[in-house]
N, C-alpha and C positions, 0 to 999 in steps of 0.2 A: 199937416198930417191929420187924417181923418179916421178914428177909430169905429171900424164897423161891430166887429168881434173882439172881444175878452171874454171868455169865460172859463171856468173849473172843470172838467167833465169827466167822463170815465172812460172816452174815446173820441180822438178826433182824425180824421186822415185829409190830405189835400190829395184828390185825384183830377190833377190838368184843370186845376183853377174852380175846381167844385170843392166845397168845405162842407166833410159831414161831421158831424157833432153828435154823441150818445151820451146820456146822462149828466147832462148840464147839473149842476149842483151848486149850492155856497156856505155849507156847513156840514162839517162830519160828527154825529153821532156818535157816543162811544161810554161803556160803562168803566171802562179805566183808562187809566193814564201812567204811560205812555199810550199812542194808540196808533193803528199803522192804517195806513190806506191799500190796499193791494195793489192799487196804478190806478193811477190818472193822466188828465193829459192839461196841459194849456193850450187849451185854442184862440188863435188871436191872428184879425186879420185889418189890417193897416194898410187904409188909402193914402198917398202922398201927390201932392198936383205936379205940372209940369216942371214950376218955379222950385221945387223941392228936388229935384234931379241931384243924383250923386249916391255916393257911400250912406250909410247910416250904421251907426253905432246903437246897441242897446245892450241892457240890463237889470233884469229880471230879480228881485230882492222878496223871498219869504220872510216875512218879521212878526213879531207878536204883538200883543198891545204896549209892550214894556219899547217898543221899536229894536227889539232884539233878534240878530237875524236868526232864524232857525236851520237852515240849511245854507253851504256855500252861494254865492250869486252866479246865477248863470247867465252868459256874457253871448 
């Protein structure tokens, strides 16, 4: 598996195998805490070779520095 895309962004759409991305990011500013994001998106786009053929399983894990998860895992 060959990881072309991961990133944070503030929009992402797959339109027929084109991947657009808006506001790539990797830190949210904030003068309090709690602090909310309005939406984002995960864009993440994953080569696999021929020998890699089949199913794939993944899961997606928000955590903290404490490795504490922050939100459910999205599966």
């Amino acid at each position: 598996m060959e990881i072309e895309v991961f990133t944070l962004c503030d929009f992402a759409q797959d339109n027929g195998g084109k991947l657009t991305i808006v506001g790539t990011f990797d830190s949210i500013g904030t003068k309090k805490i709690p602090a909310t994001h309005p939406s984002c998106s995960l864009a993440t786009r994953l080569r696999f070779s021929e020998k890699e053929t089949g199913d794939h399983t993944f899961k997606f894990r928000l955590i903290d520095a404490e490795r504490k998860e922050l939100i459910p895992p999205i599966e």
